[in-house]
PDB file as gemmi writes it, atoms N, CA and C in Angstrom:
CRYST1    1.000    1.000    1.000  90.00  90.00  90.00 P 1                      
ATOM      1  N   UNK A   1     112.667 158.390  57.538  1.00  0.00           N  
ATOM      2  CA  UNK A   1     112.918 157.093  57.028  1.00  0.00           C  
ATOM      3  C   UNK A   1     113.334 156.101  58.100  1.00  0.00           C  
ATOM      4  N   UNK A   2     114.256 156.304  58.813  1.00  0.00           N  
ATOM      5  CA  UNK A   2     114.563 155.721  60.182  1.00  0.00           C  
ATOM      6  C   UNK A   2     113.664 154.846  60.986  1.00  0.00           C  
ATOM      7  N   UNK A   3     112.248 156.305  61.431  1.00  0.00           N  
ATOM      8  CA  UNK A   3     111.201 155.911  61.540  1.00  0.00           C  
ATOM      9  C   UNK A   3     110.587 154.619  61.431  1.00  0.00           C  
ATOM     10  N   UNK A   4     110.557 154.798  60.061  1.00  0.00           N  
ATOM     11  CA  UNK A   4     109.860 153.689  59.445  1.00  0.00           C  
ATOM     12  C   UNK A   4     110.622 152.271  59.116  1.00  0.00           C  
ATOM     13  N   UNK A   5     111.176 152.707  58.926  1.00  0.00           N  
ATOM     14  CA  UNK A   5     112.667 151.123  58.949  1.00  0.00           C  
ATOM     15  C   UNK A   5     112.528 150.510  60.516  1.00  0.00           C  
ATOM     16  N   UNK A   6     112.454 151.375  61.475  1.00  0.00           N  
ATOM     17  CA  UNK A   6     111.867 150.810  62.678  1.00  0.00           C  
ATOM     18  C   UNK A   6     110.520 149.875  62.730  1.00  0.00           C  
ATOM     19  N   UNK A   7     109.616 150.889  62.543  1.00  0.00           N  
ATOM     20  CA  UNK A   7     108.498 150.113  62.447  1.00  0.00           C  
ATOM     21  C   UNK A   7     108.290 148.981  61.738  1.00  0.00           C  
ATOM     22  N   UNK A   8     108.902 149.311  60.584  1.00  0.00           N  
ATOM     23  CA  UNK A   8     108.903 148.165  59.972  1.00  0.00           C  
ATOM     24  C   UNK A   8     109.873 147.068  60.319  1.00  0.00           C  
ATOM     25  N   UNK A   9     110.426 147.058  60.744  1.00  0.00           N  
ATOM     26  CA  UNK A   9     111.695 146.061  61.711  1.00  0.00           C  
ATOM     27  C   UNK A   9     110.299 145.486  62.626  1.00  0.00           C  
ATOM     28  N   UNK A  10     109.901 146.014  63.561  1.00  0.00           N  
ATOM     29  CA  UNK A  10     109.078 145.743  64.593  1.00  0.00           C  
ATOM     30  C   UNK A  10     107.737 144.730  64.059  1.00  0.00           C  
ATOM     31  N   UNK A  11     107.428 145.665  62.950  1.00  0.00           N  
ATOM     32  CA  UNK A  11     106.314 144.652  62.532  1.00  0.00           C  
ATOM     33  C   UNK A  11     106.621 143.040  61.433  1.00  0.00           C  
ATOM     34  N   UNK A  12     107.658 143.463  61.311  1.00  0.00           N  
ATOM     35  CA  UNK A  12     108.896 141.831  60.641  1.00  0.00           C  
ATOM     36  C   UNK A  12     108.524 141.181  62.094  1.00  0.00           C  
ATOM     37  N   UNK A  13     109.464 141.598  63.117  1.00  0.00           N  
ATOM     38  CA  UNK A  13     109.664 140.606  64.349  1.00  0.00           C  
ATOM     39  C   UNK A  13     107.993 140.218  64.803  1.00  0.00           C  
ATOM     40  N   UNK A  14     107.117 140.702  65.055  1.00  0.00           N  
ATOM     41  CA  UNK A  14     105.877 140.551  65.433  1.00  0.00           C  
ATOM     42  C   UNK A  14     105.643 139.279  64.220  1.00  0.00           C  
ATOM     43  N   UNK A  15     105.702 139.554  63.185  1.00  0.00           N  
ATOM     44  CA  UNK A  15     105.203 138.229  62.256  1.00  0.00           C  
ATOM     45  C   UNK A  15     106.091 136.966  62.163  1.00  0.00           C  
ATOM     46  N   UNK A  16     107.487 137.176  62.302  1.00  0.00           N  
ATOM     47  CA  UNK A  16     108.344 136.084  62.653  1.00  0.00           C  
ATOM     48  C   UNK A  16     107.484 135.494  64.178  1.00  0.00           C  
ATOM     49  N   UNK A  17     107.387 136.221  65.023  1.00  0.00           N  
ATOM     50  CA  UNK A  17     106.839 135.607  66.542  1.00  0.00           C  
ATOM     51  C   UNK A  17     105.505 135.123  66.327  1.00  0.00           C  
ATOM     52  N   UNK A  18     104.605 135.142  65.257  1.00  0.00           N  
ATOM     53  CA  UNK A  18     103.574 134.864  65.376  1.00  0.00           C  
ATOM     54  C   UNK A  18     103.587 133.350  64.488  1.00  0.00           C  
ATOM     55  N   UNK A  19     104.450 133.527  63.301  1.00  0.00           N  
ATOM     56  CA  UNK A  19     105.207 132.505  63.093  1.00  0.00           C  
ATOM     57  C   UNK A  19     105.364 131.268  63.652  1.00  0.00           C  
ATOM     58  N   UNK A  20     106.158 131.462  64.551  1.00  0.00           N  
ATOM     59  CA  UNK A  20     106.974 130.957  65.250  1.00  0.00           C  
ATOM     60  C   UNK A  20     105.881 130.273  66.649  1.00  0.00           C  
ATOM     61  N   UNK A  21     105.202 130.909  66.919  1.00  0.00           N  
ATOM     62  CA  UNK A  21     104.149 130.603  67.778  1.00  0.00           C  
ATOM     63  C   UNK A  21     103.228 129.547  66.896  1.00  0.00           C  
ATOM     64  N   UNK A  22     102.462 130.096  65.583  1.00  0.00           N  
ATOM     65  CA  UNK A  22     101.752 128.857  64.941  1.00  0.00           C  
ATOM     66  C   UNK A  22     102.469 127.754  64.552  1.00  0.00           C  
ATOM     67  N   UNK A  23     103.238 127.492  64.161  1.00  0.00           N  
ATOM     68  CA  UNK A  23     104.508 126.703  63.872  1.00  0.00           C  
ATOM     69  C   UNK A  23     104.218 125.431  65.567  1.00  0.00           C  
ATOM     70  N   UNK A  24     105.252 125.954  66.840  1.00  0.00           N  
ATOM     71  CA  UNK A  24     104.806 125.454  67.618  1.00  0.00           C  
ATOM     72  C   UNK A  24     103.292 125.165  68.187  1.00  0.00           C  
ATOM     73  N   UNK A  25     101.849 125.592  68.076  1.00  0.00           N  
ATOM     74  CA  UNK A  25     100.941 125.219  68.402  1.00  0.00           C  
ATOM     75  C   UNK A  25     100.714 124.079  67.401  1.00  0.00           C  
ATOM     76  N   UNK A  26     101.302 124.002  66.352  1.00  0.00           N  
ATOM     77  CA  UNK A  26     100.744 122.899  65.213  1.00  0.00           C  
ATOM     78  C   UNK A  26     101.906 122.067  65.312  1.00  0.00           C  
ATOM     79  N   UNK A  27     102.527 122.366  65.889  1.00  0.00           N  
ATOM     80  CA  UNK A  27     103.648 120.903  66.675  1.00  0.00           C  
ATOM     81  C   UNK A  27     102.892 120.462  67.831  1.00  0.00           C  
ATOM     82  N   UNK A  28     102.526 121.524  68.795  1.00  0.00           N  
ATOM     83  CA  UNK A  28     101.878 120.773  69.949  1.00  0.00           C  
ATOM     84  C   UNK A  28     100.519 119.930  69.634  1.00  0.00           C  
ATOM     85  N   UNK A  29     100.048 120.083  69.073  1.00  0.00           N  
ATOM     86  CA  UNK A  29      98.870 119.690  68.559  1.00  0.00           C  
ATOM     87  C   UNK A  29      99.013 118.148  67.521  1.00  0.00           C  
ATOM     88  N   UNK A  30     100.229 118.415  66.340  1.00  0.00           N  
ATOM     89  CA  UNK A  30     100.503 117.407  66.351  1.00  0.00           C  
ATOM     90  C   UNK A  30     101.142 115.669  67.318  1.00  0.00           C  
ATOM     91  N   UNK A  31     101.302 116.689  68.270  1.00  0.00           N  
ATOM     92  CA  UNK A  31     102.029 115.685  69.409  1.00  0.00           C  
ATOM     93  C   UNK A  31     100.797 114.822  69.952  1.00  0.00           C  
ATOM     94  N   UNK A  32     100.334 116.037  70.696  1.00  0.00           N  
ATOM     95  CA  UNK A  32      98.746 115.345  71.220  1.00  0.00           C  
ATOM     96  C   UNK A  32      97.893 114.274  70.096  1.00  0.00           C  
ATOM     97  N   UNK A  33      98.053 114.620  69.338  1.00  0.00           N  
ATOM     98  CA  UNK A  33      96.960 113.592  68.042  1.00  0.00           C  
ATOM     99  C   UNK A  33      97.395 112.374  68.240  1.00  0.00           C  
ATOM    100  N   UNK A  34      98.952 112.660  68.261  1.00  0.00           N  
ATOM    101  CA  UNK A  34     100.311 111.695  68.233  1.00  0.00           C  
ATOM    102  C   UNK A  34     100.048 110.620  69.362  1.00  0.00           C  
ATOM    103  N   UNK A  35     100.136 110.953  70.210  1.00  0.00           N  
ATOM    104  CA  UNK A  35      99.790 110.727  71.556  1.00  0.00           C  
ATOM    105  C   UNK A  35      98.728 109.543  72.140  1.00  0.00           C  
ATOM    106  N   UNK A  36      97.284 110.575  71.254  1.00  0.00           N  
ATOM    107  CA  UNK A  36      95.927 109.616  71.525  1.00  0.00           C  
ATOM    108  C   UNK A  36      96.391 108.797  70.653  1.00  0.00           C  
ATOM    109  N   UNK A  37      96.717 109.067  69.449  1.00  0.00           N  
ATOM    110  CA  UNK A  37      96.581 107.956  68.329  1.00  0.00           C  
ATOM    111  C   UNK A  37      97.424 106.466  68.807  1.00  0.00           C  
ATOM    112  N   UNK A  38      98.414 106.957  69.539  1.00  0.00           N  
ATOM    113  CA  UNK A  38      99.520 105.742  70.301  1.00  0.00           C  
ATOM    114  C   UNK A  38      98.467 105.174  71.679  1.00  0.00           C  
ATOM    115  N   UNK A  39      97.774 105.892  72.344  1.00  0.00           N  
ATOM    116  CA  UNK A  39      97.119 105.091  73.311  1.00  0.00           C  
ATOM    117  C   UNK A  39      96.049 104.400  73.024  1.00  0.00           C  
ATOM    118  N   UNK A  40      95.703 104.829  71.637  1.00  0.00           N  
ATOM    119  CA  UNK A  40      94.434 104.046  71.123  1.00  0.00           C  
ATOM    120  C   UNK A  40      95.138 102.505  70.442  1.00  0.00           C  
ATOM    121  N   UNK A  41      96.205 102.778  69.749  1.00  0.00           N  
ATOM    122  CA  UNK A  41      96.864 101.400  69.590  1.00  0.00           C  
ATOM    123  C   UNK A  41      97.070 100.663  70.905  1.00  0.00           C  
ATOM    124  N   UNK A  42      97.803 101.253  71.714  1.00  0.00           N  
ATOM    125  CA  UNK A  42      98.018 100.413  72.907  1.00  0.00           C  
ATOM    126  C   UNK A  42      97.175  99.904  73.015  1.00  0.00           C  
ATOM    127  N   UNK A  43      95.812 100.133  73.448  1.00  0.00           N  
ATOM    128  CA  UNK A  43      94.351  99.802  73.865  1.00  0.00           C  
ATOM    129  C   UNK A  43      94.171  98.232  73.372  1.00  0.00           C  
ATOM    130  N   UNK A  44      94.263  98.874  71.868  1.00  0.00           N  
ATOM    131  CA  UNK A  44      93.620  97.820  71.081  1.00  0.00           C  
ATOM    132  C   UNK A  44      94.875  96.472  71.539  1.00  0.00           C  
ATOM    133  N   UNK A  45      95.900  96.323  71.156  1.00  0.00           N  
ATOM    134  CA  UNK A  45      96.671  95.666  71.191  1.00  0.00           C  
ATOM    135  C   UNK A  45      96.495  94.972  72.737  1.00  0.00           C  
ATOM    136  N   UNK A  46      96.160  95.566  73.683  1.00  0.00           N  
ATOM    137  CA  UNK A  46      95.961  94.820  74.890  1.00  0.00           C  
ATOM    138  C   UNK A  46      95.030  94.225  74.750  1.00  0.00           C  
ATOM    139  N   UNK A  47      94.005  94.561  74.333  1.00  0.00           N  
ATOM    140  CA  UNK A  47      92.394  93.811  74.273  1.00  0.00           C  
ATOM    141  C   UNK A  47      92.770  92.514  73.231  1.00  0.00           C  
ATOM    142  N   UNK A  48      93.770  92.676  72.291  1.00  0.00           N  
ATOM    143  CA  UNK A  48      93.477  91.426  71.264  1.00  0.00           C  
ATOM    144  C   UNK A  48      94.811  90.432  71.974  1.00  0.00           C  
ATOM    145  N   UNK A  49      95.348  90.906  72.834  1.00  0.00           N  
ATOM    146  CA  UNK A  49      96.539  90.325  73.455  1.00  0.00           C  
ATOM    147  C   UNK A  49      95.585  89.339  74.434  1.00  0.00           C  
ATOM    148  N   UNK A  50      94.880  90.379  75.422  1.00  0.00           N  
ATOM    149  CA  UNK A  50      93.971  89.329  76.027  1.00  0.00           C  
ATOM    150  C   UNK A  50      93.124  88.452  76.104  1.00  0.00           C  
ATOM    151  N   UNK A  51      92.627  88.872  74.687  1.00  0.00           N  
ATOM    152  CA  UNK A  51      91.655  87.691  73.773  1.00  0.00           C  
ATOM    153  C   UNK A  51      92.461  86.787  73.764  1.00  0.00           C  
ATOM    154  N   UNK A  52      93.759  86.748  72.895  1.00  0.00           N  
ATOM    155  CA  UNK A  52      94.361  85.943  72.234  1.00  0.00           C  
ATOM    156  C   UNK A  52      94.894  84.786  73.892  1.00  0.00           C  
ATOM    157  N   UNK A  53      95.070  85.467  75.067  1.00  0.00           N  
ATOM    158  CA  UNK A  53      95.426  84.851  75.641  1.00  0.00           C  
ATOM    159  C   UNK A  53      94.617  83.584  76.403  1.00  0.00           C  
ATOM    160  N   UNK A  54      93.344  84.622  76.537  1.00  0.00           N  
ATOM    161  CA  UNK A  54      92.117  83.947  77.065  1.00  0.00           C  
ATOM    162  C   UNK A  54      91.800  82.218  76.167  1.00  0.00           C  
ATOM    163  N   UNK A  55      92.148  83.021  74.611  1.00  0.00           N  
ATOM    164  CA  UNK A  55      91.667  81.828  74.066  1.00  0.00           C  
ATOM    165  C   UNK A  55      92.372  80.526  74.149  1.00  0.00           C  
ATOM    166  N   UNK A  56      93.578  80.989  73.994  1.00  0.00           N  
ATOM    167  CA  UNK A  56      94.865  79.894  74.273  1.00  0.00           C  
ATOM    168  C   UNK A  56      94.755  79.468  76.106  1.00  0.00           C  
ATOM    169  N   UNK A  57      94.023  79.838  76.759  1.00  0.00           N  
ATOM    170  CA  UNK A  57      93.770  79.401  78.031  1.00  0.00           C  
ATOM    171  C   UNK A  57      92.648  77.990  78.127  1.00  0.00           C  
ATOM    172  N   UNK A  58      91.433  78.666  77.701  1.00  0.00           N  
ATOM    173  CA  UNK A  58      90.687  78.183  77.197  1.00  0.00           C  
ATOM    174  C   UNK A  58      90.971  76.642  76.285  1.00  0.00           C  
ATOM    175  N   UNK A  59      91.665  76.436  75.321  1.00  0.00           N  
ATOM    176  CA  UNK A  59      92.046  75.786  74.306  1.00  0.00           C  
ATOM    177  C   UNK A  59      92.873  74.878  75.777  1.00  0.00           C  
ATOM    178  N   UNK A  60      93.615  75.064  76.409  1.00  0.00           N  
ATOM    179  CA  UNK A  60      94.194  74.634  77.205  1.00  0.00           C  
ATOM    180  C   UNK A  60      93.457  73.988  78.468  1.00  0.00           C  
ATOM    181  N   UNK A  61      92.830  74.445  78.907  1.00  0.00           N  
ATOM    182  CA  UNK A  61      91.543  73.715  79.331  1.00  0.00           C  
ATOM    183  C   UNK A  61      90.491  73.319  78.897  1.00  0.00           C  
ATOM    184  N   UNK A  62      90.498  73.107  77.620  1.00  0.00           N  
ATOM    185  CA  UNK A  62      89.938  71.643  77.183  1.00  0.00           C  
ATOM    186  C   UNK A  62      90.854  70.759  76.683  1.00  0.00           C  
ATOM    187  N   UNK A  63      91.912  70.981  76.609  1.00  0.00           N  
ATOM    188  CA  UNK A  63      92.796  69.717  76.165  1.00  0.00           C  
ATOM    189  C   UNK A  63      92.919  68.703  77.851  1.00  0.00           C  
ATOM    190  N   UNK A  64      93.245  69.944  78.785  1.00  0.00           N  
ATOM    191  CA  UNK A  64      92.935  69.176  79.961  1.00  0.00           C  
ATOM    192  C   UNK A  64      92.015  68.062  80.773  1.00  0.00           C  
ATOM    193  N   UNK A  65      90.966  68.779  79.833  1.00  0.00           N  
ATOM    194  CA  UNK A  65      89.924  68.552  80.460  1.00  0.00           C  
ATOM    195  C   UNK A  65      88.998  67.102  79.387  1.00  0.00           C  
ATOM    196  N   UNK A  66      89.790  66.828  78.711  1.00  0.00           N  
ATOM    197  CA  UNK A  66      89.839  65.500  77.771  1.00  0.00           C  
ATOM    198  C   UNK A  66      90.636  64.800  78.481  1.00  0.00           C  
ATOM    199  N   UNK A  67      91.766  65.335  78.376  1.00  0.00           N  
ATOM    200  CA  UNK A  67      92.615  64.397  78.991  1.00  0.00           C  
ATOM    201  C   UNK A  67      92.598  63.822  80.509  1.00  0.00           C  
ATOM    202  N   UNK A  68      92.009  64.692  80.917  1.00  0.00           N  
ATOM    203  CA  UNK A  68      91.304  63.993  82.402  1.00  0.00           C  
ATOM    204  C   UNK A  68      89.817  62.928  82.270  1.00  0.00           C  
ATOM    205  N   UNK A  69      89.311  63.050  81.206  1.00  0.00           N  
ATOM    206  CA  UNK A  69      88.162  62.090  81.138  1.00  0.00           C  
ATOM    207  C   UNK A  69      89.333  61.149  80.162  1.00  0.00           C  
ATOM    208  N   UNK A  70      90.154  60.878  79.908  1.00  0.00           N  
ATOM    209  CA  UNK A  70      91.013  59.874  79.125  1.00  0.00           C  
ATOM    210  C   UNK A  70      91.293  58.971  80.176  1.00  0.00           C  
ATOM    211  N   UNK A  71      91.988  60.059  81.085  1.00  0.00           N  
ATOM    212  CA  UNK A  71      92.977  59.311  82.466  1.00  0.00           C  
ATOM    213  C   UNK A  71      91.999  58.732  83.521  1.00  0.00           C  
ATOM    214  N   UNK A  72      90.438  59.121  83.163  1.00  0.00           N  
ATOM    215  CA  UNK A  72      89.583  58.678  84.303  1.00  0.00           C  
ATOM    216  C   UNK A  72      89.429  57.276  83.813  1.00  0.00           C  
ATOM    217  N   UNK A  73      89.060  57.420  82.500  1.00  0.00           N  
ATOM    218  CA  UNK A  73      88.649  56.189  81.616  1.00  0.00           C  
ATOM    219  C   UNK A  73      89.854  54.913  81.944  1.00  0.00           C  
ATOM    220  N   UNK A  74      91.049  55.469  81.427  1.00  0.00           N  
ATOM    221  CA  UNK A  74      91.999  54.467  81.744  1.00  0.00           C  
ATOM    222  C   UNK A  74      92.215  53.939  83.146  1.00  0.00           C  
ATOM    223  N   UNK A  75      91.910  54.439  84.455  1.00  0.00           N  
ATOM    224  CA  UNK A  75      92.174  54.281  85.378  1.00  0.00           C  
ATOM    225  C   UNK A  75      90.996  53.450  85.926  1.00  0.00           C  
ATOM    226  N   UNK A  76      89.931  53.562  85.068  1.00  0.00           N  
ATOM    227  CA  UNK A  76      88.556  52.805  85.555  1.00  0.00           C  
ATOM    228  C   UNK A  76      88.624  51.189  85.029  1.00  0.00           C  
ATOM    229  N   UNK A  77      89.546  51.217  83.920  1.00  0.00           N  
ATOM    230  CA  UNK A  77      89.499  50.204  83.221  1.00  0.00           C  
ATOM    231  C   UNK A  77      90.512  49.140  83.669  1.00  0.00           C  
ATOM    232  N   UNK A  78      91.973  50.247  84.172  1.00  0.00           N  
ATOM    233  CA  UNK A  78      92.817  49.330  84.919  1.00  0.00           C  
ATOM    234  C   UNK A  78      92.137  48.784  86.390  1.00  0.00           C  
ATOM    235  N   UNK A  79      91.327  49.378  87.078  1.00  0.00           N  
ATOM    236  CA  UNK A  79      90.505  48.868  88.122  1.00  0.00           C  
ATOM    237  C   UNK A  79      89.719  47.920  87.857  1.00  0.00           C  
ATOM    238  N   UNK A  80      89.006  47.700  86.852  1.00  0.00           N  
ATOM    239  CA  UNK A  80      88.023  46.680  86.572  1.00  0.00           C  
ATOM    240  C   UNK A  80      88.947  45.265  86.113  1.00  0.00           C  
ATOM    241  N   UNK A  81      90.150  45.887  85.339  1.00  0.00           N  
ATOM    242  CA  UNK A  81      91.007  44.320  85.238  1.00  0.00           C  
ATOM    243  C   UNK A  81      91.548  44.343  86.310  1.00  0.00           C  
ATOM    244  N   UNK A  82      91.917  44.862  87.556  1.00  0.00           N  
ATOM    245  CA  UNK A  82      92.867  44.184  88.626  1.00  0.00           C  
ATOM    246  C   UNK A  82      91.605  43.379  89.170  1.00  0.00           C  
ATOM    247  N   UNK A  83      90.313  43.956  89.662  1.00  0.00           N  
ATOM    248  CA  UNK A  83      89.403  43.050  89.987  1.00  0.00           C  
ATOM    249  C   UNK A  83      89.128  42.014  89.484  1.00  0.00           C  
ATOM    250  N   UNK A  84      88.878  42.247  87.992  1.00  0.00           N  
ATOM    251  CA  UNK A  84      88.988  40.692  87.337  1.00  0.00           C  
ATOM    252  C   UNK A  84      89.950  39.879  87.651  1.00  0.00           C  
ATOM    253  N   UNK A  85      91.006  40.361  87.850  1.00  0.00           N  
ATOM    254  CA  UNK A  85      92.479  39.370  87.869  1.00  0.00           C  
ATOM    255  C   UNK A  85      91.800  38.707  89.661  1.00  0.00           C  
ATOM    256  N   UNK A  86      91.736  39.630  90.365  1.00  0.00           N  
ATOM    257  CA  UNK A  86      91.830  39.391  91.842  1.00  0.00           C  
ATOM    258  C   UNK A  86      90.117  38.471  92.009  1.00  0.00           C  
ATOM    259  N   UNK A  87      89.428  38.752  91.469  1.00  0.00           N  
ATOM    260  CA  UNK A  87      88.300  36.908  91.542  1.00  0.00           C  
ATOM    261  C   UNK A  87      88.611  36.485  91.211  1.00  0.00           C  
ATOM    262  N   UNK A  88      89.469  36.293  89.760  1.00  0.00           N  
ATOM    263  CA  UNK A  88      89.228  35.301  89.441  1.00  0.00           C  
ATOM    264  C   UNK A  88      90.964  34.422  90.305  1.00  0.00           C  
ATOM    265  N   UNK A  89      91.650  35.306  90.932  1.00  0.00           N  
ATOM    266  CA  UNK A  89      92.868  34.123  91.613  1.00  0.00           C  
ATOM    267  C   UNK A  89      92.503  34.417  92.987  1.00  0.00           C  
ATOM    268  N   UNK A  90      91.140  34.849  93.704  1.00  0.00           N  
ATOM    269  CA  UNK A  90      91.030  34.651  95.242  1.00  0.00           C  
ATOM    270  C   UNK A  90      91.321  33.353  95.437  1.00  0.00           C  
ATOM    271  N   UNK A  91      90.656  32.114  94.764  1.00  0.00           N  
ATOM    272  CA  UNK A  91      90.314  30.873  95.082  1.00  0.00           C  
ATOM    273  C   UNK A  91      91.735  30.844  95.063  1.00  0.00           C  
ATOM    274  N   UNK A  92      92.175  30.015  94.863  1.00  0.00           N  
ATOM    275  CA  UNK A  92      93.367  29.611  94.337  1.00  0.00           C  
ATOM    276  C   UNK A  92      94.058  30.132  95.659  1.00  0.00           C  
ATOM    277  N   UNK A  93      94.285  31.657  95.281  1.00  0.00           N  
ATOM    278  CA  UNK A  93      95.187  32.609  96.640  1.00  0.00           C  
ATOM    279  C   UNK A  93      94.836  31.707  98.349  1.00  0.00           C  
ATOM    280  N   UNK A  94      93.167  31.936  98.398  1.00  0.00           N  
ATOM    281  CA  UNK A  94      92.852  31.485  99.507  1.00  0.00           C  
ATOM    282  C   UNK A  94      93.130  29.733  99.904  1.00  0.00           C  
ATOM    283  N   UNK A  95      92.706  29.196  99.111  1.00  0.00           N  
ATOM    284  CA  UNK A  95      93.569  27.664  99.142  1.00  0.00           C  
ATOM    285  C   UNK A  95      95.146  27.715  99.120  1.00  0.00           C  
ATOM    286  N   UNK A  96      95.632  28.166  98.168  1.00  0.00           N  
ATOM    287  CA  UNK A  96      96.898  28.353  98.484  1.00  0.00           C  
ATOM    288  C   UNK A  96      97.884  28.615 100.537  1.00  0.00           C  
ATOM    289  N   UNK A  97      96.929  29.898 100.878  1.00  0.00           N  
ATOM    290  CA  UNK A  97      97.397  30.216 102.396  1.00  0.00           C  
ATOM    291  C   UNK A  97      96.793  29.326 102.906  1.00  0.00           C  
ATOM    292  N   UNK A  98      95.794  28.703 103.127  1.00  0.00           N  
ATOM    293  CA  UNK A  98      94.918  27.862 104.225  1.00  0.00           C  
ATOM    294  C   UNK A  98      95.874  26.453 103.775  1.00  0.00           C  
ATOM    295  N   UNK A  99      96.687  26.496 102.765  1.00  0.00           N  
ATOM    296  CA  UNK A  99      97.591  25.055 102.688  1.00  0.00           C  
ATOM    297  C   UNK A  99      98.896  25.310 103.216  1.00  0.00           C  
ATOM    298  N   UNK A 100      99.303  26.683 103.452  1.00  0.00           N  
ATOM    299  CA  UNK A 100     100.374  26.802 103.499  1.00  0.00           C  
ATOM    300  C   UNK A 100     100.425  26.916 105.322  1.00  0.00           C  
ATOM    301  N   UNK A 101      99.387  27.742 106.153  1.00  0.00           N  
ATOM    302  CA  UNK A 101      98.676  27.772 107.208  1.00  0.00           C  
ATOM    303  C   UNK A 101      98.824  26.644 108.080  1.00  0.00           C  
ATOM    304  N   UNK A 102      98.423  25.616 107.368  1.00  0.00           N  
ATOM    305  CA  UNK A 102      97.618  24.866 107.890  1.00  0.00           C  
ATOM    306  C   UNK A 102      98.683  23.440 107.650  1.00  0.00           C  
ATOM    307  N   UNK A 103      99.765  23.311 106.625  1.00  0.00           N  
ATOM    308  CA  UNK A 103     101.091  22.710 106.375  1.00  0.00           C  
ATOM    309  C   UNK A 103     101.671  23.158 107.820  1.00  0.00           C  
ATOM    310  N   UNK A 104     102.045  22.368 108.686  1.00  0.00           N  
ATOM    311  CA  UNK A 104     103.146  22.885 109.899  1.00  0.00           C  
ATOM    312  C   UNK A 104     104.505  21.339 109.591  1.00  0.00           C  
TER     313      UNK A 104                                                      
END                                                                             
């Protein structure tokens, strides 16, 4: 009887260890799934991060890029009135110095 209370002890511990072994391979395994499944989010989340950034770049250079044909516009227009201003008071300007010149 001994015997067998042995063996049978032995073949308990062998199935606890085998146990105990599937147990951990289906933890390790869950980890790994775990794992890809987290680097596949990462992934994604960078790619729509960089979209998202690109686009807001984008969006940002065309607001610029209006606003530089705004500031060209305005700056063309303040040029065309200082010229207007400046024919139309050369005369004047130039009579003015050739009187003032020419007053001793």
């Amino acid at each position: 009887m001994s015997g067998d209370s042995f063996s049978e002890l032995i073949k308990t511990e062998k199935e606890a260890a085998d146990i105990i072994k599937t147990a951990k391979d289906a933890r390790r395994q869950i980890m790994k799934d775990s794992e890809r499944s987290l680097e596949k989010e990462i992934e994604q989340y960078k790619v729509e991060e960089q979209n998202r950034i690109r686009s807001e770049q984008q969006a940002a250079d065309a607001n610029d890029g209006d606003k530089g044909k705004e500031g060209e516009a305005e700056t063309s227009d303040k040029i065309k009135d200082i010229q207007a201003k400046t024919n139309a008071n050369t005369k004047t300007m130039v009579k003015t110095l050739l009187d003032m010149v020419t007053t001793v």
